[in-house]
C-alpha positions as CSV (number, residue, x, y, z in Angstrom):
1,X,0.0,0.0,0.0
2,X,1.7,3.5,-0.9
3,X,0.1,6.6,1.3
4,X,0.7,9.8,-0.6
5,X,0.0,13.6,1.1
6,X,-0.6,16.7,-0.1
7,X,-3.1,19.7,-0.4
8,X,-6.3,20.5,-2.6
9,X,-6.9,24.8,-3.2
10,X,-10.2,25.5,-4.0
11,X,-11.8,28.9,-5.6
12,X,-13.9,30.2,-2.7
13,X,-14.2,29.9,1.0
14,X,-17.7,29.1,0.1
15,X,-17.4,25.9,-2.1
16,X,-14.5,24.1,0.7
17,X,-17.3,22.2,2.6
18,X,-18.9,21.2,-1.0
19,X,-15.2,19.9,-2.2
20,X,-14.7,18.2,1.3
21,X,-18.0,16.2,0.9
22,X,-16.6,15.3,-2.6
23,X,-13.0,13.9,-1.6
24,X,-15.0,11.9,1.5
25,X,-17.3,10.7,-1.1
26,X,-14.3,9.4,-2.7
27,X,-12.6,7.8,0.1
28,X,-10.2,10.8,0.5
29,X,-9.3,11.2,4.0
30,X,-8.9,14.9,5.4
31,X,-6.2,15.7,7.1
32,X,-7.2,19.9,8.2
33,X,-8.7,22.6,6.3
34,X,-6.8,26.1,6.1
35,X,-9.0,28.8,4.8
36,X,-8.9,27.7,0.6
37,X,-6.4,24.4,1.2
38,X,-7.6,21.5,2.3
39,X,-4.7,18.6,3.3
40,X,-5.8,15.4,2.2
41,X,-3.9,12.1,2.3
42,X,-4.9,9.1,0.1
43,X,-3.8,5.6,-0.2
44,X,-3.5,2.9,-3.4
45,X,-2.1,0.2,-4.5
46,X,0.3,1.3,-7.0
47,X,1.9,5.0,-7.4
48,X,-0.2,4.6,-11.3
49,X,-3.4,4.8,-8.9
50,X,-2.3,7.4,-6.8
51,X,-1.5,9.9,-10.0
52,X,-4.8,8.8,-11.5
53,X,-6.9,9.7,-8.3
54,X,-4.5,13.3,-8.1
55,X,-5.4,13.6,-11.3
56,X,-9.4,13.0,-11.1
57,X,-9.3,15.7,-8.2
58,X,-8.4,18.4,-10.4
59,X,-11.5,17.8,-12.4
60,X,-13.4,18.4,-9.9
61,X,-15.7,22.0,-10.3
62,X,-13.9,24.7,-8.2
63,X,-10.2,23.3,-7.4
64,X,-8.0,25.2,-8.9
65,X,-4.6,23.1,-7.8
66,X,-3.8,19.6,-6.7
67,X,-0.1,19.7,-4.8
68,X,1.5,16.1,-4.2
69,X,3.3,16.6,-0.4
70,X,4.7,12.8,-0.3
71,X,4.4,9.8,-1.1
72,X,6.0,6.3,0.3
73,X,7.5,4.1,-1.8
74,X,6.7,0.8,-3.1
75,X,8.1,-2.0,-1.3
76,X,8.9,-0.3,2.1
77,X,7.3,-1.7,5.4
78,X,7.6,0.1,8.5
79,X,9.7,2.7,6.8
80,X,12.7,-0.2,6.1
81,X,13.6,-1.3,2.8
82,X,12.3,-4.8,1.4
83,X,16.2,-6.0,0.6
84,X,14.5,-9.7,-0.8
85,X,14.8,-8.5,-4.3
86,X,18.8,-7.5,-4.1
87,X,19.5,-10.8,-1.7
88,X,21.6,-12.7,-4.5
């Protein structure tokens, strides 16, 4: 599982709680809410399925960015390296 961070903007104090209902209804968790950001962090399979869900948020009526914070890598498990692939 990769866990990536990072912050939607939206246009308009007045359309944050309408974007935050929208990013729960898709299983994105919120992480706080500063005036027009809202710090979200998501998880997938596959960095591929991270970048397509980053990407489906900025379609969404009235975000005007999408910022990637971090990410973890792939094949890491309580933030130590999976070595099996380099054991020869």
């Amino acid at each position: 599982m990769i866990v990536a961070s990072g912050f939607v903007e939206v246009d308009g104090l007045n359309n944050v709680e309408i974007i935050v209902e929208e990013l729960k209804r898709r299983g994105v968790e919120i992480n706080d809410i500063e005036k027009n950001k809202i710090v979200i962090l998501i998880e997938g399979e596959t960095i591929d399925a991270i970048k397509l869900e980053l990407d489906a948020l900025k379609n969404i009526e009235t975000v005007s960015n999408v910022q990637l914070a971090y990410y973890s890598l792939e094949g890491t498990e309580d933030g130590r390296a999976d070595d099996d692939n380099n054991n020869e």
